[in-house]
VEXTORFI-178676 format. One line per 10 residues: their letters; for each residue y, z, x of C-alpha. Coordinates in steps of 0.25 Angstrom, whole numbers, plus 5000, padded with zeros to 4 digits. Each point is the difference from the previous one (the first is absolute). Example, Ala and Ser with C-alpha at 12.3 -4.5 7.8 and 13.67 -1.06 7.14 Angstrom:
AS	4982/5031/5049 | 5014/4998/5006
This chain:
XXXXXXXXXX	5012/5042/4953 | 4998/5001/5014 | 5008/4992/5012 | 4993/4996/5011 | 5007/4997/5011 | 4994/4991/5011 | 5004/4996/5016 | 4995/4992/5009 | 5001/5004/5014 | 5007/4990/5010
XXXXXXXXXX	4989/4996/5008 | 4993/4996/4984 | 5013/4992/4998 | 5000/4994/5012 | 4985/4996/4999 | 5003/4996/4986 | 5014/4992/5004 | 4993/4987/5002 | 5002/4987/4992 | 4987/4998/4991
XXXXXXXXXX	4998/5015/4997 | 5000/5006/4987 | 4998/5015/4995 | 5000/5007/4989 | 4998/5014/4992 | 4992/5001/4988 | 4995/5007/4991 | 4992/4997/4986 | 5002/5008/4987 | 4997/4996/4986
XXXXXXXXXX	5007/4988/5000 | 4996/4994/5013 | 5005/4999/5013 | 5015/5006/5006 | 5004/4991/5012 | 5011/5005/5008 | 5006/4993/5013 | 4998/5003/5013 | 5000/4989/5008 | 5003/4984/4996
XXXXXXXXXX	4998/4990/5011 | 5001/5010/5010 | 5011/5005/4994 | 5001/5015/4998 | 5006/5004/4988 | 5010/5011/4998 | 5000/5004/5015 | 4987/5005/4999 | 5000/5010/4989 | 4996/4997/4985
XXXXXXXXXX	5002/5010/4989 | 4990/4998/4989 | 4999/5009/4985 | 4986/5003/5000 | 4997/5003/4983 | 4992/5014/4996 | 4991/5003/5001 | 5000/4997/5016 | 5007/5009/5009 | 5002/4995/5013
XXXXXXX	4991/4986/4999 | 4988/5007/4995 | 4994/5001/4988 | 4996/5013/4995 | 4987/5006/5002 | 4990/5000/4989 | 4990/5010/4999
């Protein structure tokens, strides 16, 4: 598997620090969506920085390339 690690900056944070704001990461595999939270309500999540364990075959938050 592979971890993708993901920051947002402190200016992103503190353009996304408002009430009413909502982000998110996501990707899709075979059984849908994956959510992860950034922000909720203007309310950044984990200081800023989210771990997320992408599955194989992705490396880095891309798919492979197909020929």
């Amino acid at each position: 598997m592979t971890t993708l690690n993901l920051s947002l900056s402190t200016t992103l944070q503190t353009a996304l620090g408002n009430a009413g704001v909502w982000s998110y990461a996501v990707y899709f595999d075979d059984n849908g969506a994956n959510w992860t939270d950034l922000v909720l309500n203007g309310v950044v999540q984990n200081a800023g920085t989210s771990t997320i364990t992408l599955p194989e075959p992705y490396s880095g938050g891309r798919p492979p390339k197909r020929d």
